[in-house]
C-alpha positions as CSV (number, residue, x, y, z in Angstrom):
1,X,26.8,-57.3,24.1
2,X,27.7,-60.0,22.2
3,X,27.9,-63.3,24.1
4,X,30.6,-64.7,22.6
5,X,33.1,-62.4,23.8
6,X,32.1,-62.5,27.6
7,X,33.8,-65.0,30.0
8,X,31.9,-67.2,31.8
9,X,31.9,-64.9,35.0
10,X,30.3,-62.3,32.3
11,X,27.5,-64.4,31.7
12,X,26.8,-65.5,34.9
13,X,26.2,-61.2,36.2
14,X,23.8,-61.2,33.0
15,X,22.0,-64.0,33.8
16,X,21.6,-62.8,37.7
17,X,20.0,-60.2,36.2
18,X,17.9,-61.7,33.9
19,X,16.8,-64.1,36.4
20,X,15.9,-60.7,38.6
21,X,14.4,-59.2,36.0
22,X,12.1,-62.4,35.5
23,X,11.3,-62.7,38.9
24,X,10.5,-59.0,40.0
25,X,13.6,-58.1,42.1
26,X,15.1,-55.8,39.9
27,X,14.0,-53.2,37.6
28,X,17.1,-53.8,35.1
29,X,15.3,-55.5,32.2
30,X,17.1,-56.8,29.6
31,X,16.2,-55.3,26.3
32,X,14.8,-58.5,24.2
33,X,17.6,-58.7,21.9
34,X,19.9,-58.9,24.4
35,X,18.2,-61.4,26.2
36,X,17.5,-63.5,22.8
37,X,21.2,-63.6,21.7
38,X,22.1,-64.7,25.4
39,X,19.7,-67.6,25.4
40,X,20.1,-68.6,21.6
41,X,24.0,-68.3,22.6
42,X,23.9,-70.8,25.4
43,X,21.1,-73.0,23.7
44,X,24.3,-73.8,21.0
45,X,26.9,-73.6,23.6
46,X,26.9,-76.2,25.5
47,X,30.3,-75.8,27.3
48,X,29.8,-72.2,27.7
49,X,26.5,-72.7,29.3
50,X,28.2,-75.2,32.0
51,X,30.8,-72.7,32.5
52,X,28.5,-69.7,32.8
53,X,26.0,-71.8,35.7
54,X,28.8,-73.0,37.5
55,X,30.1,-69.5,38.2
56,X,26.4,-68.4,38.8
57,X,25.3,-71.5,41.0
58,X,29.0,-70.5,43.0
59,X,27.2,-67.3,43.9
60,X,23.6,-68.1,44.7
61,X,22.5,-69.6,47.9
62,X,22.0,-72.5,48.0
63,X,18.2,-72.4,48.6
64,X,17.9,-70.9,45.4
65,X,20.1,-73.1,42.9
66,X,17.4,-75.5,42.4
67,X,14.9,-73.1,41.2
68,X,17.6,-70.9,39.1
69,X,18.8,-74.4,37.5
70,X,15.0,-74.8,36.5
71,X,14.5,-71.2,35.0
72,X,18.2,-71.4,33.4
73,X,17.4,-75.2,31.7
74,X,13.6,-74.2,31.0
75,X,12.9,-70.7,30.8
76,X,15.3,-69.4,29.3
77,X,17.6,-71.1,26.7
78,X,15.8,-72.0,23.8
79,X,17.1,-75.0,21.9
80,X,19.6,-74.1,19.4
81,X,18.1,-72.2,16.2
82,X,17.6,-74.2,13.2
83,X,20.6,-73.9,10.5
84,X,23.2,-72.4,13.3
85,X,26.0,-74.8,13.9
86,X,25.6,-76.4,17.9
87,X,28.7,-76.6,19.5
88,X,30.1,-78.2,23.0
């Protein structure tokens, strides 16, 4: 998987199931490259990152947005590597 080519709609099932994964509701781990290119992806990617929660916050309930915001922002992108171009 290579973030770049995934649409936003893409991103947003991996990071479901990331965000499972994290928080014990599903046994699909992500293997920790994939879940390192994801995160280093969106930590440069600022538009793609918008795009990617705004399909994902469309299909969580509302109850849980706040706390999948939190975990999205804090958790898990990493600010973006030293020496790889940021872009928006």
């Amino acid at each position: 998987m290579h973030p770049a080519s995934l649409t936003a709609a893409e991103i947003a099932d991996q990071l479901a199931r990331m965000y499972a994964a994290d928080h014990g509701l599903s046994d699909d781990v992500p293997t920790p490259e994939e879940r390192t290119a994801l995160a280093d992806y969106l930590g440069c990617h600022e538009e793609a990152r918008a795009e990617a929660w705004a399909a994902w916050a469309a299909e969580l309930n509302p109850t849980e947005r706040d706390a999948a915001e939190y975990w999205l922002d804090v958790e898990f992108v990493e600010p973006c590597p030293e020496g790889q171009p940021a872009s928006e």
